[in-house]
PADREN-328772 format. One record per atom (N, C-alpha, C, O): residue number from 0; atom name; x, y, z. Coordinates in steps of 0.2 Angstrom, whole numbers, plus 5000, padded with zeros to 4 digits. Layout:
NUM, CA, X, Y, Z .
...
END
This chain:
0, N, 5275, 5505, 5249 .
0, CA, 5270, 5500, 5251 .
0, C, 5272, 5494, 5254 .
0, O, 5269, 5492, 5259 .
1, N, 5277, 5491, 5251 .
1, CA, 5280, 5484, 5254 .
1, C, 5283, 5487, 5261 .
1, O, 5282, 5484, 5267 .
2, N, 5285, 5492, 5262 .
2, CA, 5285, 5494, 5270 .
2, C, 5284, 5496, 5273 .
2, O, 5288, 5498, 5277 .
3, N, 5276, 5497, 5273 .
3, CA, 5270, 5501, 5277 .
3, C, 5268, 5492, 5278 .
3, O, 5268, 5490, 5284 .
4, N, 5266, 5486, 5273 .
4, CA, 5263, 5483, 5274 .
4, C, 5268, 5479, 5279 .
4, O, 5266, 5475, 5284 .
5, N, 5273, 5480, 5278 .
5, CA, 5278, 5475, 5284 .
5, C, 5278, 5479, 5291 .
5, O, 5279, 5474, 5295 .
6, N, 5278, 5483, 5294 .
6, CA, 5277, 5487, 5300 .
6, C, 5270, 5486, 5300 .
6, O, 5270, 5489, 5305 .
7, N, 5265, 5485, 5298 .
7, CA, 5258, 5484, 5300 .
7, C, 5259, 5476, 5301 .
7, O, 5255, 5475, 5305 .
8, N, 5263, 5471, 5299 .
8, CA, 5264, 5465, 5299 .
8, C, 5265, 5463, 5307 .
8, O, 5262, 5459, 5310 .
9, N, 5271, 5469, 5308 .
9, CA, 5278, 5467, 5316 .
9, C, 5270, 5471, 5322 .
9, O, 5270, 5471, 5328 .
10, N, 5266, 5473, 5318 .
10, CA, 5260, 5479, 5326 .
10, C, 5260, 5470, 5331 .
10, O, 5263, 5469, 5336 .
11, N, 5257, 5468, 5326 .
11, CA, 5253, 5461, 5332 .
11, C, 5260, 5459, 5337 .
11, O, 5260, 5457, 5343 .
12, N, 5265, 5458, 5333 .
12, CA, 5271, 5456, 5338 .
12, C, 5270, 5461, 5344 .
12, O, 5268, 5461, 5350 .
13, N, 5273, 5465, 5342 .
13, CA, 5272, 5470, 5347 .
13, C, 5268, 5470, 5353 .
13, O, 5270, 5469, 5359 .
14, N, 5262, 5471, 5354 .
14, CA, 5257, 5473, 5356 .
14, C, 5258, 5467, 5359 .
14, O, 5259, 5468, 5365 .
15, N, 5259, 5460, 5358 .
15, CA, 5259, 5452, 5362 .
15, C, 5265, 5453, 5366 .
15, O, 5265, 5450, 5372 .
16, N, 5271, 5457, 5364 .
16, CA, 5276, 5458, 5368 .
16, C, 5276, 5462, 5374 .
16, O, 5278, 5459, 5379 .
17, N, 5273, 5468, 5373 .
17, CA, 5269, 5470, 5380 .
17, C, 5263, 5468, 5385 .
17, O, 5262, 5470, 5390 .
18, N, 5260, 5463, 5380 .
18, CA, 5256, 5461, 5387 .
18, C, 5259, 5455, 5389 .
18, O, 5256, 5451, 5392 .
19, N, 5264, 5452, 5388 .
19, CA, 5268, 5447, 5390 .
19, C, 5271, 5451, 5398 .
19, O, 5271, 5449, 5404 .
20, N, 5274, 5458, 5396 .
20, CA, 5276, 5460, 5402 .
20, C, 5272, 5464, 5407 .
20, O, 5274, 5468, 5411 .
21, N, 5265, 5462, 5407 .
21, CA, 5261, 5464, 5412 .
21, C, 5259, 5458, 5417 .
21, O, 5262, 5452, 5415 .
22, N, 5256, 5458, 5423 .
22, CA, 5256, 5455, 5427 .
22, C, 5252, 5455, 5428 .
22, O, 5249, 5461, 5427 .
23, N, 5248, 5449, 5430 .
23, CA, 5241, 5447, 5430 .
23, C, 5240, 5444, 5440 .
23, O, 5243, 5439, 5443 .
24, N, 5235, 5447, 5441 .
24, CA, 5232, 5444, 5449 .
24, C, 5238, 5445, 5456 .
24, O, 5244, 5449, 5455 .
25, N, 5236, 5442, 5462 .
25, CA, 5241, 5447, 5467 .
25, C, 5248, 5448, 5465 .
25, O, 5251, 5446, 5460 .
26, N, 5250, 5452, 5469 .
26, CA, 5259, 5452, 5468 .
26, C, 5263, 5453, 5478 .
26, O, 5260, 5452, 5483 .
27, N, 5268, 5454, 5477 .
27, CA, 5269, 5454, 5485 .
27, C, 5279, 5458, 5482 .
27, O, 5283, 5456, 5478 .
28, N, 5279, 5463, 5487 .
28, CA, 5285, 5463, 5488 .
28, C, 5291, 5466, 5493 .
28, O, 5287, 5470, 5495 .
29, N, 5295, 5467, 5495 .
29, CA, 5298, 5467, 5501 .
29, C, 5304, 5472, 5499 .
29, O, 5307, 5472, 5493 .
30, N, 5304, 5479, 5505 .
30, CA, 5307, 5485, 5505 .
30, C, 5304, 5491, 5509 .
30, O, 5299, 5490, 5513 .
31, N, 5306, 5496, 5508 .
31, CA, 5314, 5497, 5507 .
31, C, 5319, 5493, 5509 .
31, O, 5317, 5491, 5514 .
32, N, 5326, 5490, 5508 .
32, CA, 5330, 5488, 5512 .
32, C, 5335, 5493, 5512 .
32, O, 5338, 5496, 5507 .
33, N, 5336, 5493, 5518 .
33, CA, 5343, 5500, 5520 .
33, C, 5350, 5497, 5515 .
33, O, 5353, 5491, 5515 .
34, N, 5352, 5502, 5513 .
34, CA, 5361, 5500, 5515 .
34, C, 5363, 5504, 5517 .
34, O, 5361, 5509, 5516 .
35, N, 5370, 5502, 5521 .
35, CA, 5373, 5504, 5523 .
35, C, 5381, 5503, 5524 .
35, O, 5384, 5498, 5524 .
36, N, 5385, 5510, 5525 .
36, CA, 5393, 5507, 5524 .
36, C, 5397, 5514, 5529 .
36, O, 5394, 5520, 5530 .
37, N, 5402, 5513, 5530 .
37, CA, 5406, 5516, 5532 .
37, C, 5411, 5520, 5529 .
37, O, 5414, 5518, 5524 .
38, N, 5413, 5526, 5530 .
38, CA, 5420, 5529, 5528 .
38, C, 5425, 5529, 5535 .
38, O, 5423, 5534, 5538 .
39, N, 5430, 5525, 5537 .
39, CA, 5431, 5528, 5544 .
39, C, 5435, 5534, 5542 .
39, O, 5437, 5536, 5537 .
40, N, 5438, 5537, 5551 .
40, CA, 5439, 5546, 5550 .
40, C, 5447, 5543, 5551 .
40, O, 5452, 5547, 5549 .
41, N, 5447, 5539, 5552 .
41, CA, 5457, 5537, 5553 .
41, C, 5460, 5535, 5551 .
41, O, 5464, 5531, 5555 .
42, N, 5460, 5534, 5545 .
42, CA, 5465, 5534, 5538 .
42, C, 5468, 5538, 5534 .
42, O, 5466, 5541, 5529 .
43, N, 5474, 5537, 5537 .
43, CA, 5479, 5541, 5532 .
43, C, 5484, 5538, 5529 .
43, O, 5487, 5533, 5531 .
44, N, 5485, 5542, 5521 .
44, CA, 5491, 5539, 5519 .
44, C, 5495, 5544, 5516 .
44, O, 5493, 5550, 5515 .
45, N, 5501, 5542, 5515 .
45, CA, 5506, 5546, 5512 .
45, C, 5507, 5545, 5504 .
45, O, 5508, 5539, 5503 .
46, N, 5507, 5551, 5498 .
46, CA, 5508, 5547, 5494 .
46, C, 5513, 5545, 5492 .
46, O, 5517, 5544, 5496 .
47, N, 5515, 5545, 5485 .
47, CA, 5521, 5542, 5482 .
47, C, 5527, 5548, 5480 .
47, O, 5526, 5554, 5480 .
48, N, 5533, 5546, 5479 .
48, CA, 5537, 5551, 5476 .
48, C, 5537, 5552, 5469 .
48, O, 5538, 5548, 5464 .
49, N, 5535, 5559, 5468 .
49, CA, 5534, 5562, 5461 .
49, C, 5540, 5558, 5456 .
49, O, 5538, 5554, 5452 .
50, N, 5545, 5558, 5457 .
50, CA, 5552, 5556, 5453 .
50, C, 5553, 5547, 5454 .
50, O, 5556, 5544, 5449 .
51, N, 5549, 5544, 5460 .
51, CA, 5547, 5537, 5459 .
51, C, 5556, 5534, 5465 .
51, O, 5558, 5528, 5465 .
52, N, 5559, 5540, 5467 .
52, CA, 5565, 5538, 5467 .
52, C, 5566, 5539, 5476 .
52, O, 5565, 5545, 5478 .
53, N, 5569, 5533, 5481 .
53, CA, 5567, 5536, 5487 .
53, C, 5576, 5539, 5490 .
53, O, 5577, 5538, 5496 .
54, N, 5579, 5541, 5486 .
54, CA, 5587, 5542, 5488 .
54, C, 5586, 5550, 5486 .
54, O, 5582, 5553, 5481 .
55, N, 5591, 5554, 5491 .
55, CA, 5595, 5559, 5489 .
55, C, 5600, 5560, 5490 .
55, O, 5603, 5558, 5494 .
56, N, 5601, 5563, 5483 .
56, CA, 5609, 5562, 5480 .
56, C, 5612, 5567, 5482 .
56, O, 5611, 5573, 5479 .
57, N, 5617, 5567, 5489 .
57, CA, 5618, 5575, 5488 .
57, C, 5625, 5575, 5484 .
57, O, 5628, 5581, 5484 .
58, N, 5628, 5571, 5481 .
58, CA, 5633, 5571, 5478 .
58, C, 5642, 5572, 5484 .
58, O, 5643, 5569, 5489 .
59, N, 5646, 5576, 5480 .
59, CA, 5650, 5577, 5484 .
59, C, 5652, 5579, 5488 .
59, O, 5655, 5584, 5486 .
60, N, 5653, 5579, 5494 .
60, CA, 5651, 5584, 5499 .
60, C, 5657, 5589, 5502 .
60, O, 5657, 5592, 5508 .
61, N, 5660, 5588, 5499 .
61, CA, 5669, 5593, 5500 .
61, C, 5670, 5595, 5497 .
61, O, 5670, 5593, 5491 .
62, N, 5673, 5603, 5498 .
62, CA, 5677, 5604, 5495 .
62, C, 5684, 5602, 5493 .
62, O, 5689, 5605, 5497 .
63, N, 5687, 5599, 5487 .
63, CA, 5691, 5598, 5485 .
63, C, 5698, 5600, 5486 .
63, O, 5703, 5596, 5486 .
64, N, 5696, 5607, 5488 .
64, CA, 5706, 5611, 5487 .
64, C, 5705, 5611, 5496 .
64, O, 5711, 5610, 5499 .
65, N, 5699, 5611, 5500 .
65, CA, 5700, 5610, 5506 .
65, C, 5700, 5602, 5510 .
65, O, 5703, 5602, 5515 .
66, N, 5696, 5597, 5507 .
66, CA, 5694, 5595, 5512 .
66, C, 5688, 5594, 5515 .
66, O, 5685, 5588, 5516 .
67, N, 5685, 5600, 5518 .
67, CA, 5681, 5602, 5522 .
67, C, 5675, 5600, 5519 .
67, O, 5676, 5599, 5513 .
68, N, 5669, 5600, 5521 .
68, CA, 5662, 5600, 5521 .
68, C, 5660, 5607, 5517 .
68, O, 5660, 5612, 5521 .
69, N, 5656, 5608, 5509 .
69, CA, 5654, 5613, 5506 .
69, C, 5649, 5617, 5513 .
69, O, 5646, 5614, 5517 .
70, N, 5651, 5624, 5511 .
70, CA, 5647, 5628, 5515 .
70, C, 5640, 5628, 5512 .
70, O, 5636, 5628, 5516 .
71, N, 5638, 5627, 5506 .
71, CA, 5632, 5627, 5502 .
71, C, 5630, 5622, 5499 .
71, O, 5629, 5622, 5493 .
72, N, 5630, 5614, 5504 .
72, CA, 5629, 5608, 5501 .
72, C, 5619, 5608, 5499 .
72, O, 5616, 5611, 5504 .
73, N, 5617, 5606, 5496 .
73, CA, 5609, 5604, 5496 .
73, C, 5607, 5599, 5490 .
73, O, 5610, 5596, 5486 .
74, N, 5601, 5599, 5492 .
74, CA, 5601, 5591, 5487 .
74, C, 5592, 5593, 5483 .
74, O, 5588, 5595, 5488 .
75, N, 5591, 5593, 5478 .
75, CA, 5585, 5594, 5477 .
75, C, 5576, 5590, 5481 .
75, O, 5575, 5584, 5479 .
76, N, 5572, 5594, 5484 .
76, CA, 5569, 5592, 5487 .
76, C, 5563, 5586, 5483 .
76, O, 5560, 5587, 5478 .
77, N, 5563, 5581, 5489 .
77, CA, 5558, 5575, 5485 .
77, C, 5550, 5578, 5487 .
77, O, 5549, 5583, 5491 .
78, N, 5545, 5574, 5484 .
78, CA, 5538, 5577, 5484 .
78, C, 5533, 5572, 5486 .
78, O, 5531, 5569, 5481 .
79, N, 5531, 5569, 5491 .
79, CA, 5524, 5567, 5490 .
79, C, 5519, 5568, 5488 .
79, O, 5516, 5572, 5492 .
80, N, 5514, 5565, 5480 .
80, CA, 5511, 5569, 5482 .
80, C, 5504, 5563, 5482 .
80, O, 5506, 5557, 5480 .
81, N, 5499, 5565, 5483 .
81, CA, 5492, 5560, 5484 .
81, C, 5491, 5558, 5491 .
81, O, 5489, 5553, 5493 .
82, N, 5493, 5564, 5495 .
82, CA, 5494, 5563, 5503 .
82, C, 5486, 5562, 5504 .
82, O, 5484, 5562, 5498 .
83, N, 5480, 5561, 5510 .
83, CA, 5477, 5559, 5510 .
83, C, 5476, 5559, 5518 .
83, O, 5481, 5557, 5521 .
84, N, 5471, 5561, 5521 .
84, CA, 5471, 5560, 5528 .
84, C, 5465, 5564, 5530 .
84, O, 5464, 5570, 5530 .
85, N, 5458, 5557, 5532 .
85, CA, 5452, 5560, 5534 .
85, C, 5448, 5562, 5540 .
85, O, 5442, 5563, 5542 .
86, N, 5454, 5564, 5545 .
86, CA, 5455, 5567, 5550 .
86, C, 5458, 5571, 5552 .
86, O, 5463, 5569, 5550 .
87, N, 5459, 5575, 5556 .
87, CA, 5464, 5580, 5559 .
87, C, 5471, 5574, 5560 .
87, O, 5469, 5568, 5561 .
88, N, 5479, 5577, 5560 .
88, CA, 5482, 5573, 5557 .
88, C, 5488, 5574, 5561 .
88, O, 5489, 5580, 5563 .
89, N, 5493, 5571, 5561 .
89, CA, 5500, 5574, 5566 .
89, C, 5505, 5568, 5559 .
89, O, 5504, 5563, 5557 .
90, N, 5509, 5573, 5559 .
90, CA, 5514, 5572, 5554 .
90, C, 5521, 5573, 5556 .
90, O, 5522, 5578, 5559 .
91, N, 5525, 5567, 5555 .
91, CA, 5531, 5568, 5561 .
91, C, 5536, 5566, 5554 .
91, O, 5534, 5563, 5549 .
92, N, 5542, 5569, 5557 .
92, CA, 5547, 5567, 5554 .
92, C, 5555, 5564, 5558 .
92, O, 5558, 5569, 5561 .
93, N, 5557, 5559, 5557 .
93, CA, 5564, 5558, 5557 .
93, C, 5571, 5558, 5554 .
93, O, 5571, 5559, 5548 .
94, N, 5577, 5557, 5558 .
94, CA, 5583, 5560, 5552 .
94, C, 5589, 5554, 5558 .
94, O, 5588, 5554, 5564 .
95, N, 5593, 5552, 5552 .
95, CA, 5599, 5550, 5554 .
95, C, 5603, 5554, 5553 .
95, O, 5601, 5558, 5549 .
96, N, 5610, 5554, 5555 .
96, CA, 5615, 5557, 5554 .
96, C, 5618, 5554, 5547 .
96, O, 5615, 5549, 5544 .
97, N, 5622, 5557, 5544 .
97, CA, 5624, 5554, 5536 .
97, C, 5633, 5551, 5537 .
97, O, 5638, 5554, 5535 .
98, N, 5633, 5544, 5540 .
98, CA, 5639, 5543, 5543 .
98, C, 5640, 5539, 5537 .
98, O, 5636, 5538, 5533 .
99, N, 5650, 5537, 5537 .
99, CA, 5651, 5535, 5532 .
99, C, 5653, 5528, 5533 .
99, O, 5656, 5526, 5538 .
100, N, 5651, 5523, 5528 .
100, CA, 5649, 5516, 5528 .
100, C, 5657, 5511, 5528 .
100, O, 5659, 5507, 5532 .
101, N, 5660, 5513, 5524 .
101, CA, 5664, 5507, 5524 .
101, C, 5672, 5509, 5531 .
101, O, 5675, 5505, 5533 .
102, N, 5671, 5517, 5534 .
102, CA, 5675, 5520, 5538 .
102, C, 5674, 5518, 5543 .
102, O, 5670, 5522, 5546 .
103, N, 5676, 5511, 5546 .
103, CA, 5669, 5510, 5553 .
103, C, 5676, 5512, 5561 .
103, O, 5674, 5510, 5566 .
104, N, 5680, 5514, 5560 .
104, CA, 5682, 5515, 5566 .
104, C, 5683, 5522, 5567 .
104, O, 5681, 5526, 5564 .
105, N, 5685, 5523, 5573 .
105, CA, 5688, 5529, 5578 .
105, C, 5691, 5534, 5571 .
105, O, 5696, 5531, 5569 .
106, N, 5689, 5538, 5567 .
106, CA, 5693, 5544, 5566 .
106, C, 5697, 5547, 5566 .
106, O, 5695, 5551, 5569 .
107, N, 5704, 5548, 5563 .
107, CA, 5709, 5551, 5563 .
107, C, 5708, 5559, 5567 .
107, O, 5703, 5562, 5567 .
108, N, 5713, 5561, 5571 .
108, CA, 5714, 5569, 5574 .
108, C, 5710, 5574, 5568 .
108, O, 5713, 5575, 5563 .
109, N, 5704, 5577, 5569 .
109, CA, 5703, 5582, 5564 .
109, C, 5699, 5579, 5558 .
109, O, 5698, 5583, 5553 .
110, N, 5696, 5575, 5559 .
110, CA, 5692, 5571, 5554 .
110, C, 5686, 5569, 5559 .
110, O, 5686, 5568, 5565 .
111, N, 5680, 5567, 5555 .
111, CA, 5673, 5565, 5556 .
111, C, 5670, 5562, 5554 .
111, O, 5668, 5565, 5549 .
112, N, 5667, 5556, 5554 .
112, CA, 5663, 5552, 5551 .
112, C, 5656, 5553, 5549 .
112, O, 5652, 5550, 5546 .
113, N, 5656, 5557, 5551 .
113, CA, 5647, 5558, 5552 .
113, C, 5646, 5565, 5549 .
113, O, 5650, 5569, 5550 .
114, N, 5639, 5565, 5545 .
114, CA, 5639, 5574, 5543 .
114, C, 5629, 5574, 5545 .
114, O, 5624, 5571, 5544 .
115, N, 5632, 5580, 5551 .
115, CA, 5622, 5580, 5551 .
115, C, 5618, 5586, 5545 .
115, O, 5621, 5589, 5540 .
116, N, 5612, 5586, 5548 .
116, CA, 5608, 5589, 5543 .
116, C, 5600, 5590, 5544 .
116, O, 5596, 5586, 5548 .
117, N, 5598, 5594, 5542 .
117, CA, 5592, 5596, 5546 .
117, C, 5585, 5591, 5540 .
117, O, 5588, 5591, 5535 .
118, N, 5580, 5589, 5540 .
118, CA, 5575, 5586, 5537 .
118, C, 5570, 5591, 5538 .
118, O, 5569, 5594, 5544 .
119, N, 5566, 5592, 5534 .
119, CA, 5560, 5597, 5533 .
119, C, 5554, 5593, 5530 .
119, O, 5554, 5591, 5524 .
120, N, 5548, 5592, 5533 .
120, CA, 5542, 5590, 5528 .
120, C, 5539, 5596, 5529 .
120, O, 5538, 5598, 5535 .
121, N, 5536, 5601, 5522 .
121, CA, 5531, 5604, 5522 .
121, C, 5528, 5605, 5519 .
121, O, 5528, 5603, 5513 .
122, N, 5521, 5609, 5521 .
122, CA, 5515, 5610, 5513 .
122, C, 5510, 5604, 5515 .
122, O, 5506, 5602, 5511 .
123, N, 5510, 5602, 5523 .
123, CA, 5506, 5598, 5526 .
123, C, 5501, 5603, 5531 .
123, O, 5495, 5604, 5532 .
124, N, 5507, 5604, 5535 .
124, CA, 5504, 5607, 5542 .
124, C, 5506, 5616, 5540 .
124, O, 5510, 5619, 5536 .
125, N, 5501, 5617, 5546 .
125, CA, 5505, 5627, 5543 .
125, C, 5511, 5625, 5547 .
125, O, 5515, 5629, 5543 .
126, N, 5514, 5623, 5551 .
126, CA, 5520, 5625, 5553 .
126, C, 5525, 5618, 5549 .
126, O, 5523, 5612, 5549 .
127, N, 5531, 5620, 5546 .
127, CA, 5534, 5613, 5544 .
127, C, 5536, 5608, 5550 .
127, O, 5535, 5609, 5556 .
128, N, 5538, 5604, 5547 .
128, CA, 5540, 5598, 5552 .
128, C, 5547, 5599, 5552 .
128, O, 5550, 5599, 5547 .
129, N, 5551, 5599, 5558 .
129, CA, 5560, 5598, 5555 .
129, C, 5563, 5594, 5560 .
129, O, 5560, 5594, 5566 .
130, N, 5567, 5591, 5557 .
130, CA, 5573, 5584, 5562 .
130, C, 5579, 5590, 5561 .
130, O, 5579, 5594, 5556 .
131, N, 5583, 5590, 5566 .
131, CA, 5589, 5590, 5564 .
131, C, 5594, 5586, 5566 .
131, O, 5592, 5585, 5572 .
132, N, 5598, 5583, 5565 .
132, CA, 5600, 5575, 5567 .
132, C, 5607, 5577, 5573 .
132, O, 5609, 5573, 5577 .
133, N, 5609, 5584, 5572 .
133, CA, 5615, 5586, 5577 .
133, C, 5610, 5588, 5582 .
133, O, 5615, 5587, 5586 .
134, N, 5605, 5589, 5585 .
134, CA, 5603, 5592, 5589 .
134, C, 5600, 5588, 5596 .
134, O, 5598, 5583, 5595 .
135, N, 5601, 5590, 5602 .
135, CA, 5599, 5585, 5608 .
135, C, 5591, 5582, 5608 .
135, O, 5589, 5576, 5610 .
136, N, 5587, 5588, 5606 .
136, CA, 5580, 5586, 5606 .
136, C, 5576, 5590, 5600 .
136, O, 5577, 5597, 5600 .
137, N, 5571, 5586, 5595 .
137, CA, 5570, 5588, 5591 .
137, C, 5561, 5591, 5592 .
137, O, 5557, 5587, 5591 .
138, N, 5560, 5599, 5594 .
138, CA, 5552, 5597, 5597 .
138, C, 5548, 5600, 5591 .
138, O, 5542, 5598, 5591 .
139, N, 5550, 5603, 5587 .
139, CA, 5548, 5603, 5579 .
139, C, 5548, 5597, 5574 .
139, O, 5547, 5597, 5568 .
140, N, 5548, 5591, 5577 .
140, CA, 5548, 5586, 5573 .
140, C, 5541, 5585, 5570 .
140, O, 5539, 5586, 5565 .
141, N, 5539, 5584, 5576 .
141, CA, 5531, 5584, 5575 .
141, C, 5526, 5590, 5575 .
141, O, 5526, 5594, 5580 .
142, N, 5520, 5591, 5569 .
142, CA, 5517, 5596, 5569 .
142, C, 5509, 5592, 5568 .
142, O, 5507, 5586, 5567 .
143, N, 5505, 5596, 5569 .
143, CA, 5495, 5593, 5568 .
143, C, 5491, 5598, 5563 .
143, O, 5491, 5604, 5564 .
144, N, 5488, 5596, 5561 .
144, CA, 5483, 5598, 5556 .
144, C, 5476, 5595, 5558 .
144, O, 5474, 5590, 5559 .
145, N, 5473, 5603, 5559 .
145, CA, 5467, 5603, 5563 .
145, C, 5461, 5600, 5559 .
145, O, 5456, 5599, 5562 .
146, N, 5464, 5599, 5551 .
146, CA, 5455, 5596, 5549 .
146, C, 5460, 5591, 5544 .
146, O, 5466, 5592, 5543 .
147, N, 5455, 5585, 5542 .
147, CA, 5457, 5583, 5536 .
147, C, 5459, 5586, 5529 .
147, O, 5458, 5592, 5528 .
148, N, 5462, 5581, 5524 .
148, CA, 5463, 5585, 5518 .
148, C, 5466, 5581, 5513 .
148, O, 5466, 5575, 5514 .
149, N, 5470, 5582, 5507 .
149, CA, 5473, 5579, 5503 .
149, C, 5479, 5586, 5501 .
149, O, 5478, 5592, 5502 .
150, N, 5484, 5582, 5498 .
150, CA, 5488, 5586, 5495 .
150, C, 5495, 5584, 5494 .
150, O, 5497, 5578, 5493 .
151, N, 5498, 5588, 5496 .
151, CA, 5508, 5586, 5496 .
151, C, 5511, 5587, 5500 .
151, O, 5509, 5591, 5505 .
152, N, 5516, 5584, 5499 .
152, CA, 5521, 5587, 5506 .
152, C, 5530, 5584, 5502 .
152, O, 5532, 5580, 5499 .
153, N, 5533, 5590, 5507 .
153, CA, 5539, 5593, 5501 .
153, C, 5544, 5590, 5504 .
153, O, 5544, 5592, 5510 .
154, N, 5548, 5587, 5504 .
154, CA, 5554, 5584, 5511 .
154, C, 5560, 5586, 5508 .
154, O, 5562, 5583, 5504 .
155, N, 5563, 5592, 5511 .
155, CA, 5569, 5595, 5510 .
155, C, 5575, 5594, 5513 .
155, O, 5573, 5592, 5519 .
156, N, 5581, 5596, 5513 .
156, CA, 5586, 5593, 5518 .
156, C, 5593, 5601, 5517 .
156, O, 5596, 5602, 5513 .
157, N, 5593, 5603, 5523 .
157, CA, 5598, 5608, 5523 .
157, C, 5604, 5609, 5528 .
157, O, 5608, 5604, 5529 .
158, N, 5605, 5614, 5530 .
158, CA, 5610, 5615, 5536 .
158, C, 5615, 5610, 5538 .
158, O, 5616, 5608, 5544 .
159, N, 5618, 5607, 5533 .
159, CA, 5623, 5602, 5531 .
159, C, 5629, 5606, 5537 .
159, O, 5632, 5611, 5536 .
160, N, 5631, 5600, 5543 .
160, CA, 5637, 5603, 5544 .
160, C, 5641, 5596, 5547 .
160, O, 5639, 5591, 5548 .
161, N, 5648, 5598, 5548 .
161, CA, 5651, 5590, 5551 .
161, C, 5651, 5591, 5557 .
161, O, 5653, 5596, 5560 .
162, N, 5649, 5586, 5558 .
162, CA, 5649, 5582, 5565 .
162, C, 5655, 5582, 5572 .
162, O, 5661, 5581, 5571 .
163, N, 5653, 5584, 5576 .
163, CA, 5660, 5588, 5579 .
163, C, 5662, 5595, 5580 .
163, O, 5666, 5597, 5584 .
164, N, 5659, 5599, 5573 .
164, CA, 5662, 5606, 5572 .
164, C, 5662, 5606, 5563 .
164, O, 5662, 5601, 5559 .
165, N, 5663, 5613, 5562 .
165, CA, 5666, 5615, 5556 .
165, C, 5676, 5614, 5555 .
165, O, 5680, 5614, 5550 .
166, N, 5676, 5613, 5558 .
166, CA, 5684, 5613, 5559 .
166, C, 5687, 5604, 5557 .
166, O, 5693, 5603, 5557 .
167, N, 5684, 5601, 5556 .
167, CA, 5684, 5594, 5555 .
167, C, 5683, 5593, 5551 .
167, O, 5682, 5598, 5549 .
168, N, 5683, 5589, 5545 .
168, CA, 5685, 5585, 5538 .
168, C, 5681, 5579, 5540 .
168, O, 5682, 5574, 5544 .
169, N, 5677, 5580, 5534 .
169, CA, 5672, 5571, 5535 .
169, C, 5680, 5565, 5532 .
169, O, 5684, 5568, 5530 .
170, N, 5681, 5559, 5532 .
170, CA, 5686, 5554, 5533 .
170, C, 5683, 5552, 5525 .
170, O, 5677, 5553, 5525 .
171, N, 5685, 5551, 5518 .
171, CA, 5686, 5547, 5512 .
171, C, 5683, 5541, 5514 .
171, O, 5685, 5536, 5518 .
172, N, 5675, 5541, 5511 .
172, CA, 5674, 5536, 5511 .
172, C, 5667, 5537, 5505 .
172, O, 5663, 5542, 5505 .
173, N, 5666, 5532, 5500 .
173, CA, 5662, 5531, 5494 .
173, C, 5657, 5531, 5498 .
173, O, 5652, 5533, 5493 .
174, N, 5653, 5530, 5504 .
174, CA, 5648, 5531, 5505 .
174, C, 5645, 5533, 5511 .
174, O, 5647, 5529, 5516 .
175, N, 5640, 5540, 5512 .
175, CA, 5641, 5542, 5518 .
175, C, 5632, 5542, 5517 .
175, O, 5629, 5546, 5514 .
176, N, 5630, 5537, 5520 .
176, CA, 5620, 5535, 5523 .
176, C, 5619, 5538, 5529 .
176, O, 5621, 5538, 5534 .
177, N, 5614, 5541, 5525 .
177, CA, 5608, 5544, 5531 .
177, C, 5601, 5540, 5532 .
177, O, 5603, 5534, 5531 .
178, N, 5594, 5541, 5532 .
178, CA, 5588, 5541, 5533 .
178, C, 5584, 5545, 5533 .
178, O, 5586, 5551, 5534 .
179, N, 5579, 5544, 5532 .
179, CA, 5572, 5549, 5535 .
179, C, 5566, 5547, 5535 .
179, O, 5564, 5544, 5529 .
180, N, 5563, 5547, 5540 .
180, CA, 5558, 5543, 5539 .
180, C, 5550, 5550, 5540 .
180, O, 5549, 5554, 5544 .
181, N, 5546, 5549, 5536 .
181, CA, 5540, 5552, 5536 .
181, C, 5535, 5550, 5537 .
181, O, 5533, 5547, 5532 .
182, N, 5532, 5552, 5544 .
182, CA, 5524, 5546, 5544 .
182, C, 5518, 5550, 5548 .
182, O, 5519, 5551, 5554 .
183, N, 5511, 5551, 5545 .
183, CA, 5507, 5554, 5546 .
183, C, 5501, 5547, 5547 .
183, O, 5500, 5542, 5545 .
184, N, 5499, 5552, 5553 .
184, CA, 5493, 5546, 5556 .
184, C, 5487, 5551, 5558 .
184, O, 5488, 5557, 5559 .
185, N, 5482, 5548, 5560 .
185, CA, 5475, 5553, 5562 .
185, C, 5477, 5553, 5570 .
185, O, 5479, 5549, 5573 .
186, N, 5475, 5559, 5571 .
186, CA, 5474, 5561, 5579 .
186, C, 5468, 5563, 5580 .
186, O, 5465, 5567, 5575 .
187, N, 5464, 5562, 5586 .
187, CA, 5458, 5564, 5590 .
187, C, 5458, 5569, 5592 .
187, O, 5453, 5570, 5595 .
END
């Protein structure tokens, strides 16, 4: 009873509360208003590396009892992934040679400073992208993708050979640096 007569109590509030939100005599108001915004078609980005790490390690690159440059050197491939690109797309890749840093002169008879190597970006374009860094002209560097899209792209590195020939012995040196550069832009 005490709470039937308290809810019959709160009715008049009520009731006062919605005609407070009624609107009494003219009114006036202004619309539709447009909006409006853009996505532009030429923006690309490359994403990040899975492992967060921008080095490969190819580790040691001779054979020990020879010398010589391993016939089966490779290094685990890195991953971009969060690629991103709202337009048909051309994806190019570069590559330095892997010469050796603290060894900065002329090389002994039979020895080489420098070990080249082939660079791969793939899982973009149907055709991969490859640098080879011994080579006179690289026309596989660059490849195009005919629509936009998202995904990954795999950057691998093989065909390790020394510089000069096989017959050549890379020079003792703690560090032999290379590069690679990968860069995707929108094309028209």
């Amino acid at each position: 009873m005490r709470r039937a007569l308290f809810l019959i109590a709160l009715a008049p509030l009520a009731l006062a509360g919605a005609a407070a939100a009624q609107t009494y005599g003219p009114s006036d108001s202004a619309g539709p208003i447009q909006i409006t915004a853009t996505v532009p078609d030429n923006v690309c980005t490359i994403g990040d590396l899975t492992d967060g790490d921008n080095l490969f390690d190819v580790g040691v690159m001779i054979d020990t009892a020879t010398g010589l440059l391993l016939p089966n050197l490779t290094a685990p491939p890195k991953v971009l992934t969060g690629t991103q690109c709202g337009a048909p797309s051309q994806l190019t890749i570069s590559a330095t040679q892997m010469t050796a840093q603290a060894f900065t002169t002329t090389p002994p008879d039979g020895f080489s400073r420098a070990v080249d190597y082939t660079a791969t970006a793939s899982g973009w374009t149907p055709t991969d992208a490859s640098f080879a860094t011994g080579a006179v002209a690289n026309a596989a560097a660059t490849q195009t993708r005919d629509s936009g899209g998202s995904g990954q792209i795999t950057i691998s590195l093989s065909s390790f050979a020394t510089a000069g020939g096989p017959s050549l012995r890379p020079v003792a040196d703690d560090a032999y640096r290379g590069a690679i550069v990968v860069t995707l832009a929108a094309v028209s």
